[in-house]
KETORKE-751302 format. One record per residue (C-alpha): residue in three letters; x, y, z; residue number from 1. Coordinates in Angstrom, 2 decimals. Layout:
# residues N
ALA, X, Y, Z, NUM
...
This chain:
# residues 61
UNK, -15.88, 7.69, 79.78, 1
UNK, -13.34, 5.18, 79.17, 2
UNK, -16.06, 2.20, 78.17, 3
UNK, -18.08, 4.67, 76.34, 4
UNK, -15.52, 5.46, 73.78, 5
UNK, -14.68, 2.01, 73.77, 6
UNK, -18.17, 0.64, 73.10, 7
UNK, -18.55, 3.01, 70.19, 8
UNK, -15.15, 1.94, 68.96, 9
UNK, -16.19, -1.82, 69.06, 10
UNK, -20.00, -1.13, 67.70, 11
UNK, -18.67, 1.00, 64.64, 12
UNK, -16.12, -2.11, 63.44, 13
UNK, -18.61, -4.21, 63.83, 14
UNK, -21.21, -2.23, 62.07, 15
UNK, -18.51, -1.70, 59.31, 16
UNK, -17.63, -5.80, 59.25, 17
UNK, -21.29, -6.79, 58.81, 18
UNK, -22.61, -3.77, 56.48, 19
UNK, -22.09, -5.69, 52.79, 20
UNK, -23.57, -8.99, 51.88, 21
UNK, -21.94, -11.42, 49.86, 22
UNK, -22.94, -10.75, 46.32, 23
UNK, -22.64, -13.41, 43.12, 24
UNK, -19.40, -13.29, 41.29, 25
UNK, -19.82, -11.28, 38.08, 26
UNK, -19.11, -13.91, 35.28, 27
UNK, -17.70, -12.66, 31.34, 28
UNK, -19.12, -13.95, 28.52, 29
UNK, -17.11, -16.49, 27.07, 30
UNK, -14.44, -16.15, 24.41, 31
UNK, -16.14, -17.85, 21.11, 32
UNK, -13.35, -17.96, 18.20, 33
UNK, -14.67, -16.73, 14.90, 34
UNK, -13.99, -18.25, 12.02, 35
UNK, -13.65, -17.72, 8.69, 36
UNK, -16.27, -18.19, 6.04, 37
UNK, -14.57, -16.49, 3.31, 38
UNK, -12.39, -19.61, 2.99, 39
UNK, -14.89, -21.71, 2.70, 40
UNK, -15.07, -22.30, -0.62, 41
UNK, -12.43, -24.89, -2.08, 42
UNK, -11.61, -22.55, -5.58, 43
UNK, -10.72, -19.31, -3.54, 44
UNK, -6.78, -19.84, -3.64, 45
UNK, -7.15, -21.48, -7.30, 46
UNK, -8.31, -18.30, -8.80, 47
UNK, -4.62, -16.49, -8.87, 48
UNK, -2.40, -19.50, -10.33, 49
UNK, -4.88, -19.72, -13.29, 50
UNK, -5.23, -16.29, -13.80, 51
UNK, -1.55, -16.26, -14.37, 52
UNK, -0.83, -19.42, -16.09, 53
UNK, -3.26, -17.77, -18.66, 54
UNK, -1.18, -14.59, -18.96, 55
UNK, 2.20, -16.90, -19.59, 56
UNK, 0.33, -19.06, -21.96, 57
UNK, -0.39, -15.16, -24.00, 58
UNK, 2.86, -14.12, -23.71, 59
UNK, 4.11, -17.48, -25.02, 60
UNK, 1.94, -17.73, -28.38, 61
């Protein structure tokens, strides 16, 4: 009685310790930076300063 119990102790670790395979690693997507195409253009911080160095040069005359 002894061995049985033992033998089904033994044969359900082992059936536990060989069920699952070894599967591939899931892998993320990378981390791609975006950038910014609104400040591409070279006359997108010039637009303010003229805008009001015209309204001082209206106040002024």
């Amino acid at each position: 009685m002894k061995n049985l119990v033992l033998a089904t102790v033994f044969a359900a670790a082992a059936a536990t310790a060989f069920a699952g395979g070894m599967s591939e690693p899931a892998m993320d997507a990378p981390v791609v930076a975006s950038t910014m195409e609104s400040a591409a253009g070279s006359s997108n911080g010039l637009l303010l300063p003229l805008a009001l160095l015209a309204l001082i040069a209206m106040v002024a005359n």
